[in-house]
C-alpha positions as CSV (number, residue, x, y, z in Angstrom):
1,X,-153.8,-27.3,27.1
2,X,-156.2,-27.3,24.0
3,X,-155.1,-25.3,21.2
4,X,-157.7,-21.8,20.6
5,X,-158.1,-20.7,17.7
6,X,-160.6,-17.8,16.1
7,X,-161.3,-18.2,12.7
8,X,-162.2,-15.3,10.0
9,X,-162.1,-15.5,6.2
10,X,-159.4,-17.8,5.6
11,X,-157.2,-17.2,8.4
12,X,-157.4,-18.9,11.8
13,X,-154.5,-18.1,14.4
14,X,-153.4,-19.7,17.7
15,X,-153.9,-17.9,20.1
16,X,-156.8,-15.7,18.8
17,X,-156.2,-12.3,18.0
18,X,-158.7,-9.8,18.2
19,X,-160.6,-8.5,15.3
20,X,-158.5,-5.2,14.6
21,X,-155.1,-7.6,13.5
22,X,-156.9,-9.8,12.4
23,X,-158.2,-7.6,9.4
24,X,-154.8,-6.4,9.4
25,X,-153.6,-10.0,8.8
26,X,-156.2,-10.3,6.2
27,X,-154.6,-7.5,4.8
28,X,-151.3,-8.6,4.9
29,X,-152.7,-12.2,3.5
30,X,-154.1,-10.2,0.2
31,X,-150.6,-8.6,0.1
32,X,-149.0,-12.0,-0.3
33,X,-151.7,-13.1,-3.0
34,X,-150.6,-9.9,-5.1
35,X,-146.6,-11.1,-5.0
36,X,-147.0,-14.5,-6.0
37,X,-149.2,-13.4,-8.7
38,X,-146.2,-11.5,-10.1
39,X,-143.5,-14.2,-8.9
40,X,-142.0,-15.2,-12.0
41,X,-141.0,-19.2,-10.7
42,X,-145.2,-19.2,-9.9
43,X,-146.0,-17.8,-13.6
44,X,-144.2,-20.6,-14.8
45,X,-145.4,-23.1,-12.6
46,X,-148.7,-21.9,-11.1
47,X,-149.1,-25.0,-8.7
48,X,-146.4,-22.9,-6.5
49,X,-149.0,-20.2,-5.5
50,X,-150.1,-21.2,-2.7
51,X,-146.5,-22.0,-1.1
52,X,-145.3,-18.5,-2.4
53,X,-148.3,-17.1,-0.9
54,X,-147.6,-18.7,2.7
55,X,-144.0,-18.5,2.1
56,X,-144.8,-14.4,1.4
57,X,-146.8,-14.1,4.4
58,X,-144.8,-15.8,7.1
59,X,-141.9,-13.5,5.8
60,X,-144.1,-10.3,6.7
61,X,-145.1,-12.0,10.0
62,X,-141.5,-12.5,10.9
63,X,-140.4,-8.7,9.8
64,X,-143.4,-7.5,11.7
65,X,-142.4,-9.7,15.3
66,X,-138.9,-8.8,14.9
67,X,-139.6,-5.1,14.2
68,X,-141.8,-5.3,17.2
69,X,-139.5,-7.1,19.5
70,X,-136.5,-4.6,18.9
71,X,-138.6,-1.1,19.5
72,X,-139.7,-3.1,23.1
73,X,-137.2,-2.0,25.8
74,X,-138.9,-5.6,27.5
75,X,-137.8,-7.6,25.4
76,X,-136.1,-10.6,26.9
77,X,-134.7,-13.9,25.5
78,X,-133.6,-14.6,22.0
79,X,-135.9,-12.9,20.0
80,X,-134.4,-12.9,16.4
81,X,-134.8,-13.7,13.0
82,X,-134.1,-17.3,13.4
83,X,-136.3,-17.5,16.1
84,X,-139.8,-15.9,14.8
85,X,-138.9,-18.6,12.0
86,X,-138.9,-21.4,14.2
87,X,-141.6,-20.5,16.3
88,X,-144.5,-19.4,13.5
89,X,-145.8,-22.2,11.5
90,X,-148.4,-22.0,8.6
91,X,-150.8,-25.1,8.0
92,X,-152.7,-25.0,4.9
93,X,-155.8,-26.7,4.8
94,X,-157.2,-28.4,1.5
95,X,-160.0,-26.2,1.6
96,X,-158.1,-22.9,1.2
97,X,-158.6,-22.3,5.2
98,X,-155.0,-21.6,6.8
99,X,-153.7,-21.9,10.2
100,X,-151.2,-19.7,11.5
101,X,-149.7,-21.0,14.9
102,X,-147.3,-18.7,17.3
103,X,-145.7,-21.4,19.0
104,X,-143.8,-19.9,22.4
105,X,-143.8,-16.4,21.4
106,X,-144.4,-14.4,24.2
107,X,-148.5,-12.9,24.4
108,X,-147.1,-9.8,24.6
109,X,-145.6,-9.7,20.6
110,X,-148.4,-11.6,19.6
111,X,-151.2,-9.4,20.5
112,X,-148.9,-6.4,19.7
113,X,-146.8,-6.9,17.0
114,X,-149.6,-5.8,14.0
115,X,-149.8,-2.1,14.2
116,X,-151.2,-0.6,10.9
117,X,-148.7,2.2,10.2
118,X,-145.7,-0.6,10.3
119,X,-148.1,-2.8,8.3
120,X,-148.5,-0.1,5.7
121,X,-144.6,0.7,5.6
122,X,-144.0,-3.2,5.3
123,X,-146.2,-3.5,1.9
124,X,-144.3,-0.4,0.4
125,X,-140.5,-2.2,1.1
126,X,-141.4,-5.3,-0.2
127,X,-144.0,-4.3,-3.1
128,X,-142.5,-5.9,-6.3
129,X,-143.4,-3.1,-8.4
130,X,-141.8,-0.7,-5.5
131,X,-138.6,0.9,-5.0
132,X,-138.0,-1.2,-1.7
133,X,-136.0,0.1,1.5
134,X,-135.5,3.6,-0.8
135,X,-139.0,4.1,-1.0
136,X,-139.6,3.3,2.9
137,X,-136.9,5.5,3.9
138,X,-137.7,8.6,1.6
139,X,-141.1,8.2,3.1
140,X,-140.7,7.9,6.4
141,X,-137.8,10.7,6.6
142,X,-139.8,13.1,4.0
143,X,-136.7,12.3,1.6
144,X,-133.9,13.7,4.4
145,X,-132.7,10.1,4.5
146,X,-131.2,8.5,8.0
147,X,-127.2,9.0,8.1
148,X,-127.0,6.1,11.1
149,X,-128.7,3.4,8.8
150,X,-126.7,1.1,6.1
151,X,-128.9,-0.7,4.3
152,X,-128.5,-4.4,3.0
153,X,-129.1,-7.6,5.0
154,X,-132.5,-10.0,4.3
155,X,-135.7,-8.5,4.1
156,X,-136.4,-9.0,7.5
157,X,-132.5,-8.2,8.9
158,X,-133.3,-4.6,6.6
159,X,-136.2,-3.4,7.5
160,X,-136.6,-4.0,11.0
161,X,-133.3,-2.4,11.9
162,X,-134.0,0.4,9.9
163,X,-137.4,0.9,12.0
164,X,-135.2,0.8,15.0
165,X,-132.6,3.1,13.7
166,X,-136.0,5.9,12.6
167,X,-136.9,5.4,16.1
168,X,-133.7,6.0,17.7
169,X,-133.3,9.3,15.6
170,X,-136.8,10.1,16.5
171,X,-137.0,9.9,20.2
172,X,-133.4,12.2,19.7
173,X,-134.6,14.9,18.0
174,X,-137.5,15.2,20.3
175,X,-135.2,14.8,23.2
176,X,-133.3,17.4,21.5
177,X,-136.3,19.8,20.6
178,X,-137.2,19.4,24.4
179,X,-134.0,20.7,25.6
180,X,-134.0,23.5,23.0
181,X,-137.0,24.5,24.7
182,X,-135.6,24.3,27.9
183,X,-132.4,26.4,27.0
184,X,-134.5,29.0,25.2
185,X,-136.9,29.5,28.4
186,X,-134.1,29.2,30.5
187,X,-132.7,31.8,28.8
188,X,-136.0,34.2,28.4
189,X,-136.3,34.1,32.4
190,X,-132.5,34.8,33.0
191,X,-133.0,37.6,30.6
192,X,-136.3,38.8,32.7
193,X,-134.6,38.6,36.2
194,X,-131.6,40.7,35.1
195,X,-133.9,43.4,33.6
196,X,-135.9,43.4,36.8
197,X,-133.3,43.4,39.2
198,X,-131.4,46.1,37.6
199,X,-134.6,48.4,37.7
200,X,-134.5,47.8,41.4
201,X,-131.2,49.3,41.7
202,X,-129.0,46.3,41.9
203,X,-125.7,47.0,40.0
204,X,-124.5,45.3,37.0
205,X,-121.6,43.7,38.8
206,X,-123.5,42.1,41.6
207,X,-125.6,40.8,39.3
208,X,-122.7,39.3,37.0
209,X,-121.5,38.3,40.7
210,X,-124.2,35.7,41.1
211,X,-124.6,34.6,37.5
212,X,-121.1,33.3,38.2
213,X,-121.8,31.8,41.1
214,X,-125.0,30.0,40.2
215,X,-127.1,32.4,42.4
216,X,-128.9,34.6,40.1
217,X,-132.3,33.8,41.9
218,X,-131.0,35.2,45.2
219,X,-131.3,38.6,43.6
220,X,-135.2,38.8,43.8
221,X,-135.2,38.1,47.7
222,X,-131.7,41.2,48.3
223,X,-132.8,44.6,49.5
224,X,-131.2,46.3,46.4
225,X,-129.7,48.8,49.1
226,X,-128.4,47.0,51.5
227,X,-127.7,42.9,49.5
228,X,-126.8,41.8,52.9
229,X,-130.6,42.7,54.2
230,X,-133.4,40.7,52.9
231,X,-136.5,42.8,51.6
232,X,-138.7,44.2,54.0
């Protein structure tokens, strides 16, 4: 099969991506310009620039896949670290052009795995003049911090599982704030049967009778003077 590629600026990928990451890739290429410039090995020898650039942006590519690949319930196959390494090559061309190949990375990561709020988080943990996985984590947990995350690990290894750990607690407390909801209307209703039900004349004991049996909403079809009669 002949290899497609899509070219724009200085970046051309296999398989094409569509115009939205690929400005995002843009973005995350400028990103990896402004490290190296700071890199202290490339202020000494500035011919390493263009290999800390590369070397920067495959980095952010591989974060960004594995991030992506653990916050798919999908997922299938080995889809690590190692992996993303193996399978994402960067070609640089003598005329500044750059070709980024996915190997056998499924389609579904590939078209997927730039999304511009995880983009954004990414420059702020690895931003040399940035306070790294602290910064990302007082940011994204408006400074409450994430009890069920250790941090350490390589770049990669860091922030990725702490994405999945922010998404874990996330989908919990709205799981949480759901059932809240539930327990509170639950609750409100309860509340409005028994008032009801005791302003038809049912006693308080009957009424205690079939909260403890699990029949409370029997009450509303009993003739409150005769329970054993439905209402006429």
């Amino acid at each position: 099969m002949q290899n497609q590629m899509i070219y724009m600026g200085k970046i051309q990928t296999n398989p094409p991506l569509g115009r939205g990451p690929m400005e995002l890739l843009q973005k995350l290429n400028a990103f990896a310009e402004y490290q190296a410039s700071h890199d202290q090995e490339v202020r000494q020898m500035p011919a390493k620039m263009t290999y800390k650039i590369n070397a920067e942006l495959k980095l952010a590519i591989v974060a960004l896949m594995t991030t992506c690949s653990l916050l798919d319930p999908n997922r299938d196959g080995p889809e690590s670290e190692t992996y993303f390494e193996k399978e994402i090559k960067i070609i640089q061309q003598n005329s500044g052009q750059k070709y980024i190949d996915f190997g056998r990375i499924r389609p579904f990561l590939i078209q997927n795995f730039l999304i511009p709020e995880i983009v954004d988080d990414w420059i702020l943990y690895r931003d040399v003049a940035g306070d790294g996985i602290h910064a990302l984590m007082d940011r994204k947990t408006a400074l409450q911090g994430l009890s069920t995350y250790a941090r350490g690990g390589t770049p990669v290894y860091e922030f990725s599982r702490f994405y999945r750990k922010f998404m874990e607690n996330k989908i919990a407390k709205k799981n949480q704030t759901q059932e809240d909801f539930k327990k509170i209307a639950m609750k409100t209703l309860t509340e409005q049967i028994i008032s009801s039900q005791l302003a038809q004349g049912h006693s308080a004991s009957e009424i205690l009778d079939h909260i403890m049996n699990d029949n409370l909403l029997e009450l509303t079809t009993l003739n409150p003077q005769n329970p054993l009669l439905p209402k006429k």
